[in-house]
Biopython code that builds the backbone (N, CA, C, O; Angstrom):
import numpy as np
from Bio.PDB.StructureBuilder import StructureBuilder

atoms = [
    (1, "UNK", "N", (-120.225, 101.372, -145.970)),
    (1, "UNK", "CA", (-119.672, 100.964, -144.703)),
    (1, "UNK", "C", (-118.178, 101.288, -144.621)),
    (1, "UNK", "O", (-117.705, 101.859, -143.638)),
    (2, "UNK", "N", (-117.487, 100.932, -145.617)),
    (2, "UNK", "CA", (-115.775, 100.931, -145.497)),
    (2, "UNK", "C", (-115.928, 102.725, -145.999)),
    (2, "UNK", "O", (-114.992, 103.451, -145.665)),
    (3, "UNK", "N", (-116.857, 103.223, -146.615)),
    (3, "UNK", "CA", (-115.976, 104.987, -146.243)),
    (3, "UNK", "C", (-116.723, 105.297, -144.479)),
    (3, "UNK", "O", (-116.092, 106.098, -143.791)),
    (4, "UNK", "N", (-117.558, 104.881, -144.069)),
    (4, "UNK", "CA", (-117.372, 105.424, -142.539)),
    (4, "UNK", "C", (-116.653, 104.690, -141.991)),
    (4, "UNK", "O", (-116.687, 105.070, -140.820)),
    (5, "UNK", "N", (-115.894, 103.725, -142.069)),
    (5, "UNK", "CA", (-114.886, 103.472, -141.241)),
    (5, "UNK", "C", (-113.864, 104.141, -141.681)),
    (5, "UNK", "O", (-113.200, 104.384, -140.673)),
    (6, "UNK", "N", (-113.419, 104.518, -142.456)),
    (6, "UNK", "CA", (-112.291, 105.843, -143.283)),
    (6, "UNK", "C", (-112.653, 106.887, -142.434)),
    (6, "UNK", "O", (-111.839, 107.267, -141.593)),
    (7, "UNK", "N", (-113.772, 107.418, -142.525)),
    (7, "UNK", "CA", (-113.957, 108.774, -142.030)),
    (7, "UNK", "C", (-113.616, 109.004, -140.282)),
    (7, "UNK", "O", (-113.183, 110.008, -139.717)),
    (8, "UNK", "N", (-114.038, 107.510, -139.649)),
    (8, "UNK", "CA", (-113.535, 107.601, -138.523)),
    (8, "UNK", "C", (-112.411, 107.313, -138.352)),
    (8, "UNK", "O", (-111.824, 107.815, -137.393)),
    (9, "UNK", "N", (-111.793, 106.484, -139.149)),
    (9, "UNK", "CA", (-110.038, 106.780, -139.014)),
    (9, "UNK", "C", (-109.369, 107.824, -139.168)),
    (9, "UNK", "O", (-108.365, 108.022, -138.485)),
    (10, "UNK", "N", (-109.739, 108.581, -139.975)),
    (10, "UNK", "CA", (-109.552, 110.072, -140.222)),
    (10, "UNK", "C", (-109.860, 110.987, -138.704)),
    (10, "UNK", "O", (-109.217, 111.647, -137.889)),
    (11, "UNK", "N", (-111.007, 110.623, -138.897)),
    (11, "UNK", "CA", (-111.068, 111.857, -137.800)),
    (11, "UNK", "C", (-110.339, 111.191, -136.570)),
    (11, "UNK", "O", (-109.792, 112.112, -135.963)),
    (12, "UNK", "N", (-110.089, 109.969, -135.927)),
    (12, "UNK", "CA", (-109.272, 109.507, -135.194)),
    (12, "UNK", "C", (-108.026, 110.230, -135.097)),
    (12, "UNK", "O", (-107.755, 110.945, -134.132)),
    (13, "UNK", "N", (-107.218, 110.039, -136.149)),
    (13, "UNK", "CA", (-106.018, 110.791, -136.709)),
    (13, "UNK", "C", (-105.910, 112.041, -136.542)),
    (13, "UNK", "O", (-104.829, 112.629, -136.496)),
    (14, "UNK", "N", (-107.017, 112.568, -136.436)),
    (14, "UNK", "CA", (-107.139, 114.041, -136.823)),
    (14, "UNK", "C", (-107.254, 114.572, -135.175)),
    (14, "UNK", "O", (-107.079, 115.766, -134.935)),
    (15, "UNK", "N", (-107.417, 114.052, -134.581)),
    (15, "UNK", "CA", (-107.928, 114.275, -133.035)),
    (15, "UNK", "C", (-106.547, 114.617, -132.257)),
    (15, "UNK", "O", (-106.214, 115.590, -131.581)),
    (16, "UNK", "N", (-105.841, 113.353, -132.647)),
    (16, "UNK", "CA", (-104.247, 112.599, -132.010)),
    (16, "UNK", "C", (-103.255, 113.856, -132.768)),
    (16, "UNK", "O", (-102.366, 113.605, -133.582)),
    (17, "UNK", "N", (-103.558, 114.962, -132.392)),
    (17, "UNK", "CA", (-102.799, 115.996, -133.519)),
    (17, "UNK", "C", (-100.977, 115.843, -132.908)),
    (17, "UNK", "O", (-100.089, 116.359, -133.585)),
    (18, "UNK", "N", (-100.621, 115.042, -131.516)),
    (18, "UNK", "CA", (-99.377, 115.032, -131.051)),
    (18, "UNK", "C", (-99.041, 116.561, -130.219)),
    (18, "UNK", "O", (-97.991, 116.327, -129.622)),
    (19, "UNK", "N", (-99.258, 117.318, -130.060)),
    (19, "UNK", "CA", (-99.374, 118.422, -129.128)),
    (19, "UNK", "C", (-100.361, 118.467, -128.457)),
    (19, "UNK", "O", (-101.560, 118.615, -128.693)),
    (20, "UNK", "N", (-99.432, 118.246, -127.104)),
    (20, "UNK", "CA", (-99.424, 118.463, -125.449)),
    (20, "UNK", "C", (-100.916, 119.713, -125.750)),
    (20, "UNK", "O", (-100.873, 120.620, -126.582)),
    (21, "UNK", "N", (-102.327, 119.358, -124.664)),
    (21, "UNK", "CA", (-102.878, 120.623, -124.806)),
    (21, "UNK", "C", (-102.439, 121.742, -123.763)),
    (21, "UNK", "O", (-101.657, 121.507, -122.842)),
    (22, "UNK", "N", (-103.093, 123.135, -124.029)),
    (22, "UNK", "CA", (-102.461, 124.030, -122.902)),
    (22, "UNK", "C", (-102.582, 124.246, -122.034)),
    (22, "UNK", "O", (-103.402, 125.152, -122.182)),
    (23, "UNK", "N", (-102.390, 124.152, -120.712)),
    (23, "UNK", "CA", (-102.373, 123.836, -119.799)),
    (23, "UNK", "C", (-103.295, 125.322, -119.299)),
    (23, "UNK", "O", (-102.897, 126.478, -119.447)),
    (24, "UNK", "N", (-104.726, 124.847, -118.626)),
    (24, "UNK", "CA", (-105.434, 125.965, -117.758)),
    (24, "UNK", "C", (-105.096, 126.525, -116.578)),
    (24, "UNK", "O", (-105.136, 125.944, -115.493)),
    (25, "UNK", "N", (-104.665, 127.967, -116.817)),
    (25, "UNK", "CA", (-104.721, 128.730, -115.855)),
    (25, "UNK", "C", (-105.966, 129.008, -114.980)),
    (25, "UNK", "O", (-107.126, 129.384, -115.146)),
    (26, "UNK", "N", (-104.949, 128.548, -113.716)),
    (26, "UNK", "CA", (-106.537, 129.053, -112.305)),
    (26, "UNK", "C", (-106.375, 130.513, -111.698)),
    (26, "UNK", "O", (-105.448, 131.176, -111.232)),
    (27, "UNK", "N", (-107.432, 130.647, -111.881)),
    (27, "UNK", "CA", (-107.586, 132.013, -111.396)),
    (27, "UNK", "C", (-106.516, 132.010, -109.440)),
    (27, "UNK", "O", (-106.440, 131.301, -108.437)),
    (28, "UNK", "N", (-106.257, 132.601, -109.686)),
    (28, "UNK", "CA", (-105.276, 133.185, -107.898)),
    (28, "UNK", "C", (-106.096, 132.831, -106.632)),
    (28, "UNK", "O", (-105.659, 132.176, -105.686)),
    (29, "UNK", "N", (-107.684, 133.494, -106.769)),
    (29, "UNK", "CA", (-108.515, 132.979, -105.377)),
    (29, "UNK", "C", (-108.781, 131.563, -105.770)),
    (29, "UNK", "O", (-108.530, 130.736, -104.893)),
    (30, "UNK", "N", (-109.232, 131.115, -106.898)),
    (30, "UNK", "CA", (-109.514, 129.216, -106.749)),
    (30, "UNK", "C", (-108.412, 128.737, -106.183)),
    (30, "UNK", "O", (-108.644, 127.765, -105.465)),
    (31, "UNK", "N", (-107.060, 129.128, -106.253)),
    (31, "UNK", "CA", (-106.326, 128.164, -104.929)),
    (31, "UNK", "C", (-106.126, 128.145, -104.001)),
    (31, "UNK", "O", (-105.505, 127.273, -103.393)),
    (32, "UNK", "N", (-106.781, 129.491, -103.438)),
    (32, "UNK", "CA", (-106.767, 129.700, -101.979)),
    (32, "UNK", "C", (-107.883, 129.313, -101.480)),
    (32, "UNK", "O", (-107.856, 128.971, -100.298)),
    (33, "UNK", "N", (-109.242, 129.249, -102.252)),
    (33, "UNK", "CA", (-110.577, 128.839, -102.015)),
    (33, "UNK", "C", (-110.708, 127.231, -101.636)),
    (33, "UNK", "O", (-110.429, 126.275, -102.359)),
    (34, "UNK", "N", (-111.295, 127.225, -100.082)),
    (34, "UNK", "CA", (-111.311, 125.761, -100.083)),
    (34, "UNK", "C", (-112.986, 125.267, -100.207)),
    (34, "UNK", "O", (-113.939, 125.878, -99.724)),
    (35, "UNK", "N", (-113.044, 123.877, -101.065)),
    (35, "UNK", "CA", (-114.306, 123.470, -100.743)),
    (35, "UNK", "C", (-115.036, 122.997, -99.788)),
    (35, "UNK", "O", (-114.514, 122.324, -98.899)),
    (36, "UNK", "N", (-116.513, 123.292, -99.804)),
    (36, "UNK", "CA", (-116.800, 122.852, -98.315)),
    (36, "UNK", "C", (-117.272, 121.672, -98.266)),
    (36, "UNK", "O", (-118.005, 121.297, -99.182)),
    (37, "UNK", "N", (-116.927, 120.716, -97.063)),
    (37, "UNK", "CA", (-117.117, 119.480, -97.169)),
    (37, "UNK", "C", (-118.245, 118.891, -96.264)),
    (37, "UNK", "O", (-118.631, 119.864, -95.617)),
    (38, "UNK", "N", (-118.836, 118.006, -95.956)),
    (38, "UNK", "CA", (-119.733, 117.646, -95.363)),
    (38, "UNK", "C", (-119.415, 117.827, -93.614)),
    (38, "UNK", "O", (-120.249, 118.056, -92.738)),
    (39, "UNK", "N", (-118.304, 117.688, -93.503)),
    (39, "UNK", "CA", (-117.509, 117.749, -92.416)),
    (39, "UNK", "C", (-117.257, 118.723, -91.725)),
    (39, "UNK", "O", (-116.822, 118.442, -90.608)),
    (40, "UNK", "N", (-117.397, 120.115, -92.037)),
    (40, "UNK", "CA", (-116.986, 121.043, -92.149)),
    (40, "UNK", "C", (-117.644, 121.681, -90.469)),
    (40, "UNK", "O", (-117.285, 122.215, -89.419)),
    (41, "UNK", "N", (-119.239, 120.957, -91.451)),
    (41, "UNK", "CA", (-120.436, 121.993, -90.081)),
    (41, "UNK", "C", (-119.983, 120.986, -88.864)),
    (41, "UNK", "O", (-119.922, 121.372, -87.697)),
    (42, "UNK", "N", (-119.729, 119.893, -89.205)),
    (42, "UNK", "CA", (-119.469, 118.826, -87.878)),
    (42, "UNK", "C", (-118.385, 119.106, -87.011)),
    (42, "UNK", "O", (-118.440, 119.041, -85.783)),
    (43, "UNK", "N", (-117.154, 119.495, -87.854)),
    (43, "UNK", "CA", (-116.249, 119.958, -86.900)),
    (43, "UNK", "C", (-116.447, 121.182, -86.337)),
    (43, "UNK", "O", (-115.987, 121.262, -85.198)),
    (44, "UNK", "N", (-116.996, 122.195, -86.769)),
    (44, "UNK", "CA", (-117.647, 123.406, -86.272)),
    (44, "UNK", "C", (-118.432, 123.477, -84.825)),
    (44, "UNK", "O", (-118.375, 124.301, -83.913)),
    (45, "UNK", "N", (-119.293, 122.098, -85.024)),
    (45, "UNK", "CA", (-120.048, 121.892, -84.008)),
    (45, "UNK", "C", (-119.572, 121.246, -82.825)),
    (45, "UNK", "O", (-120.019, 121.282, -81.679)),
    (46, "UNK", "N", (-118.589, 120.650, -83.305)),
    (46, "UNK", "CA", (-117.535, 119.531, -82.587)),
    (46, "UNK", "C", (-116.929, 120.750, -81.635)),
    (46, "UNK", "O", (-116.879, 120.589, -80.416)),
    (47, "UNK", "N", (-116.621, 121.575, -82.056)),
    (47, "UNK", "CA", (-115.334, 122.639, -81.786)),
    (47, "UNK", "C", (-116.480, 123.735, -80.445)),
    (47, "UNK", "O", (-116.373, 123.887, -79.228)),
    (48, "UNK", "N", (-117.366, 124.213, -81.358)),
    (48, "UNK", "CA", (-118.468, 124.174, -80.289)),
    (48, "UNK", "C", (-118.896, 123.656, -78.898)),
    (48, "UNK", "O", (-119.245, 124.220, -77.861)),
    (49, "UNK", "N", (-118.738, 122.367, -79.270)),
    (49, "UNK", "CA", (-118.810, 122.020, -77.983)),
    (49, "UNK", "C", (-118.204, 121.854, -77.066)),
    (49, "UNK", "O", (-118.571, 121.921, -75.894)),
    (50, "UNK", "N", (-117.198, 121.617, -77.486)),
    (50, "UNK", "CA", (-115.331, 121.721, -76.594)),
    (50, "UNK", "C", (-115.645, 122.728, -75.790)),
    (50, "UNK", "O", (-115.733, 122.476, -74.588)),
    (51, "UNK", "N", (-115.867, 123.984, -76.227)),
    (51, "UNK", "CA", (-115.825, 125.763, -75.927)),
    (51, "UNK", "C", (-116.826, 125.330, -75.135)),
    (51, "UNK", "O", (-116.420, 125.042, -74.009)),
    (52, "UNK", "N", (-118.021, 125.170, -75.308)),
    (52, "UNK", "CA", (-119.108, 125.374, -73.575)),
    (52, "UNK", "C", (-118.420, 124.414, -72.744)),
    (52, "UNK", "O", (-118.201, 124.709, -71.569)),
    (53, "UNK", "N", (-118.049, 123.291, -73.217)),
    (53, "UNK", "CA", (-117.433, 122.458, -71.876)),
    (53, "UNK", "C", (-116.657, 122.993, -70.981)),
    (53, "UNK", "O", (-116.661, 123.115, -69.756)),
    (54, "UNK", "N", (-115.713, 123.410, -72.212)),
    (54, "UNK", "CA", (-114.579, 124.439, -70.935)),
    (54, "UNK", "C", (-115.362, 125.348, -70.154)),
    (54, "UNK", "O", (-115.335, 125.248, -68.928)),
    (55, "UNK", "N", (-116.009, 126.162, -70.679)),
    (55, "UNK", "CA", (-116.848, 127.124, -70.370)),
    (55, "UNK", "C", (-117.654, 126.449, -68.597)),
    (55, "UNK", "O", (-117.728, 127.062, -67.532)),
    (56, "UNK", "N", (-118.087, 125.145, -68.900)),
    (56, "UNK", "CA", (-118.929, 124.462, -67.761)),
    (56, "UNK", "C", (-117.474, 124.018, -66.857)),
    (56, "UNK", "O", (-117.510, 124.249, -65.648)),
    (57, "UNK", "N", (-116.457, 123.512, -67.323)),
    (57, "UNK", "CA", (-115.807, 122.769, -66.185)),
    (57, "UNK", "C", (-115.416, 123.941, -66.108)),
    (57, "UNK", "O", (-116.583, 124.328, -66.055)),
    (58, "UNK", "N", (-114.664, 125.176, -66.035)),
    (58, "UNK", "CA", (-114.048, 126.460, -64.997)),
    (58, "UNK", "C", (-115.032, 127.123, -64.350)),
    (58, "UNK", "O", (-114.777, 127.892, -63.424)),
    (59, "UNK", "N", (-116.368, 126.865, -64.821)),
    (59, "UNK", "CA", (-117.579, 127.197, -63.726)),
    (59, "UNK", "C", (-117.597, 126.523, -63.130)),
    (59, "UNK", "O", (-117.774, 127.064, -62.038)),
    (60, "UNK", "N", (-117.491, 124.952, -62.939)),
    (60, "UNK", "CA", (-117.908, 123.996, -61.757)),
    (60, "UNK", "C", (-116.300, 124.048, -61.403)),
    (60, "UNK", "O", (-116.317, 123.186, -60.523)),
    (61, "UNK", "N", (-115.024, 124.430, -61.472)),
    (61, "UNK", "CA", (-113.874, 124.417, -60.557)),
    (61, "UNK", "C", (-114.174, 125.732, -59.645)),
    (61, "UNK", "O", (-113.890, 125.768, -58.448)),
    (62, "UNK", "N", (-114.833, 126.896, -60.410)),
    (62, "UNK", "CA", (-114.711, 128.159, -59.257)),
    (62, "UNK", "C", (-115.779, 128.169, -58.383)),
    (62, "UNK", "O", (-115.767, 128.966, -57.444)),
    (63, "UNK", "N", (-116.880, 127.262, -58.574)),
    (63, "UNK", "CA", (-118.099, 126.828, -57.269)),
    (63, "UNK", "C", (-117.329, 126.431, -56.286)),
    (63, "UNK", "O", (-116.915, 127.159, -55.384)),
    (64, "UNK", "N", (-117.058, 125.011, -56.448)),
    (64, "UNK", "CA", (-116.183, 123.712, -55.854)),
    (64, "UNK", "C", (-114.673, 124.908, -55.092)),
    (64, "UNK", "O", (-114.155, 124.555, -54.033)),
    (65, "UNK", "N", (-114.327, 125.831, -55.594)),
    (65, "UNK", "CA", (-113.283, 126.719, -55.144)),
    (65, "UNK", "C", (-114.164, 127.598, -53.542)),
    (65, "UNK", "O", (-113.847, 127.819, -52.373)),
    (66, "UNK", "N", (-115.311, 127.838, -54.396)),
    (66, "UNK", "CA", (-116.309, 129.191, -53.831)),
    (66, "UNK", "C", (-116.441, 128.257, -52.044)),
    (66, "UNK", "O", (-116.349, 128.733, -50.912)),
    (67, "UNK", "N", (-116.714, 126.638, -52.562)),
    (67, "UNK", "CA", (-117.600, 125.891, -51.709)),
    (67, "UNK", "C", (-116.581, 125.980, -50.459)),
    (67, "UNK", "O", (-116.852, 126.420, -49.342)),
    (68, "UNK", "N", (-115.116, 125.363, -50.986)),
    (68, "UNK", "CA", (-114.247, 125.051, -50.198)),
    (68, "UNK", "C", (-114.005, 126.052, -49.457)),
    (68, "UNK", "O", (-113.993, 125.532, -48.341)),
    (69, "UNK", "N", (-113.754, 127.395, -49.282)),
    (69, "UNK", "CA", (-114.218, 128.761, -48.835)),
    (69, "UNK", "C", (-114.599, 128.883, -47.937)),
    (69, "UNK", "O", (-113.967, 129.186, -46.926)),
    (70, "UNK", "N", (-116.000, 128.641, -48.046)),
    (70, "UNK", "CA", (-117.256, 129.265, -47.504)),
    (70, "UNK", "C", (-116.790, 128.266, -46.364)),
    (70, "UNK", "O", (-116.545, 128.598, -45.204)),
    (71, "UNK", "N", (-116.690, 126.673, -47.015)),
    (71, "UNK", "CA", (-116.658, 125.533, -45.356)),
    (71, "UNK", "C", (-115.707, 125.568, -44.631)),
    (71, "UNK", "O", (-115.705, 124.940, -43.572)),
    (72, "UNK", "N", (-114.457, 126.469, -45.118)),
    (72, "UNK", "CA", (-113.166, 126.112, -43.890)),
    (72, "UNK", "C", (-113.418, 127.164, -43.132)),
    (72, "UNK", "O", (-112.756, 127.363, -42.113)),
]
sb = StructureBuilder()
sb.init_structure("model")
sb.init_model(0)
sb.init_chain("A")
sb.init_seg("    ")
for serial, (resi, resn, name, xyz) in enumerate(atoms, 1):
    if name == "N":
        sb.init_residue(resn, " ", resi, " ")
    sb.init_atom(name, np.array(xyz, "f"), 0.0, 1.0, " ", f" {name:<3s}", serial, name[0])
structure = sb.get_structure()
């Protein structure tokens, strides 16, 4: 019993060597690469829909334009 507790003090010791480890280099595209988030397709779709709206309200201003027109 008391040499495996030695051996794990040892190797404890042995672990704790006091030098900082070296610091990993990221490749150049992983920091420009963003992850995709659950959110991503939602705002997509979000953004989507903005675009036909506009799309519908400058069609229903140039009717409502067309209408006023036609009645004066």
């Amino acid at each position: 019993m008391t040499r495996l507790a030695l051996l794990l003090c040892l190797c404890s010791l042995a672990a704790c060597s006091g030098k900082p480890p070296a610091p990993v280099s990221q490749p150049a595209s992983a920091t420009t690469t963003r992850l995709a988030t659950p959110w991503d397709e939602l705002k997509k779709d979000e953004q989507r829909a903005r675009d036909v709206q506009k799309t519908v309200d400058q069609q229903a201003e140039k009717q409502r334009q067309d209408i006023d027109t036609v009645t004066q």
